[in-house]
Wavefront OBJ file of the C-alpha trace (Angstrom):
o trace
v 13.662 -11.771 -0.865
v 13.521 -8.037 -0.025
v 10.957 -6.602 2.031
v 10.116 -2.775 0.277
v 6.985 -0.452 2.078
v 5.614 2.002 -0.086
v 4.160 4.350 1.933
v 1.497 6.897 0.030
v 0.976 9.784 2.774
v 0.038 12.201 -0.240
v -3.524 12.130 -1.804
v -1.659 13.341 -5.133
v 0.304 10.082 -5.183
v -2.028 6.892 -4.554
v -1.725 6.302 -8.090
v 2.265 6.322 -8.092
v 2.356 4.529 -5.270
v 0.002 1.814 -6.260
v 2.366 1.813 -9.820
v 5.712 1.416 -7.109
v 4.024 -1.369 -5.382
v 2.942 -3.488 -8.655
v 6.629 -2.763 -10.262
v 8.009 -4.045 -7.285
v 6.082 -7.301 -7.153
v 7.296 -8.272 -11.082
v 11.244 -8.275 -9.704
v 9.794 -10.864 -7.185
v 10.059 -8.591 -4.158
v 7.646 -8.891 -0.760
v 6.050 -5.447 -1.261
v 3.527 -3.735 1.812
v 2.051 -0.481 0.547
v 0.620 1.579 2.964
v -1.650 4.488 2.611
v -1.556 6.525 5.721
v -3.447 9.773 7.372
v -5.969 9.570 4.190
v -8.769 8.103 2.690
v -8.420 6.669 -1.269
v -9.537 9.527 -3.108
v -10.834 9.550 -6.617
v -11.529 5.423 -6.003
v -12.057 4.344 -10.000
v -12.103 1.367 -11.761
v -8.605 1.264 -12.757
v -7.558 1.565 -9.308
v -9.832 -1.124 -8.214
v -8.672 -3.132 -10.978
v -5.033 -2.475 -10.367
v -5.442 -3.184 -6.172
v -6.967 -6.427 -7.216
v -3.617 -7.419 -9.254
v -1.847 -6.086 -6.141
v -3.621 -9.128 -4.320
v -3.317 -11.638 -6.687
v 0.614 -10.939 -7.128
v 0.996 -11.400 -3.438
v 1.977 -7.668 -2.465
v -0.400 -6.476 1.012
v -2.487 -3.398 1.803
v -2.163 -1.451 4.808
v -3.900 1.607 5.996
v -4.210 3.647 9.846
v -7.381 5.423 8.158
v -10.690 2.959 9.023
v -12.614 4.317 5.942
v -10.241 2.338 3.583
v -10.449 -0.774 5.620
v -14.234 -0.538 5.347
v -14.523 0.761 2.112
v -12.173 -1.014 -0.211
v -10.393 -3.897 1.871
v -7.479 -3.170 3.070
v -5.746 -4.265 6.623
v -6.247 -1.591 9.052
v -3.379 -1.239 11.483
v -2.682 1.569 14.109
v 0.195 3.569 13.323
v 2.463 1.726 15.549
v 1.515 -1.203 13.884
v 2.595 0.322 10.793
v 6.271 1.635 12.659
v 6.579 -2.203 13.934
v 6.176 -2.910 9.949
v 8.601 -0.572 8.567
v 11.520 -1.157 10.824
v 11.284 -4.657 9.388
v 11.234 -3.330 6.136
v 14.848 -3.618 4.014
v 13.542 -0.832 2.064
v 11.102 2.208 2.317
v 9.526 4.023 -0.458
v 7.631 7.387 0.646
v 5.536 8.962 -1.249
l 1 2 3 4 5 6 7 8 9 10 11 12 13 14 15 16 17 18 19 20 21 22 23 24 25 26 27 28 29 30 31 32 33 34 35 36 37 38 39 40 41 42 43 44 45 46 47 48 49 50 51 52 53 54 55 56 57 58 59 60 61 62 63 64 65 66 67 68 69 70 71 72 73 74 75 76 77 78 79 80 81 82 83 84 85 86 87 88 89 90 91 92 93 94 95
């Protein structure tokens, strides 16, 4: 199974990212978004909704910003937790 990180380091693309991520997951890949330098902005329902599916499917949340650990439950890591990550990675999405 491939290992794919979608990393969102754009406020304008959480939503594509989050979209990449739950793609990914139906072709039965191990998916790790990350959303660095940023909190979520714009946190709605449907985002909520669609980080929840995220988490059922079996794809993880990552974030170096502590507001989105605290706030809506992802897995904060430093950042070079999140370089250990992504050199183990097969493939990297940025966005």
């Amino acid at each position: 199974m491939k290992k794919v990180a979608v990393v969102i380091k754009d406020k304008a693309q959480q939503y594509e990212g989050l979209r990449v991520s739950l793609g990914l997951l139906l072709e039965e890949t191990q998916v790790q978004m990350f959303v660095l330098c940023h909190e979520i902005a714009d946190m709605d329902e449907a985002y909520r909704e669609n980080m929840e599916i995220l988490d059922e499917m079996g794809g993880e949340r990552f974030s170096d910003h502590q507001a989105n650990a605290e706030k809506y439950g992802f897995q904060y890591l430093s950042l070079e937790q999140i370089t250990d990550r992504l050199r183990k990675a097969d493939v990297i999405i940025p966005l």
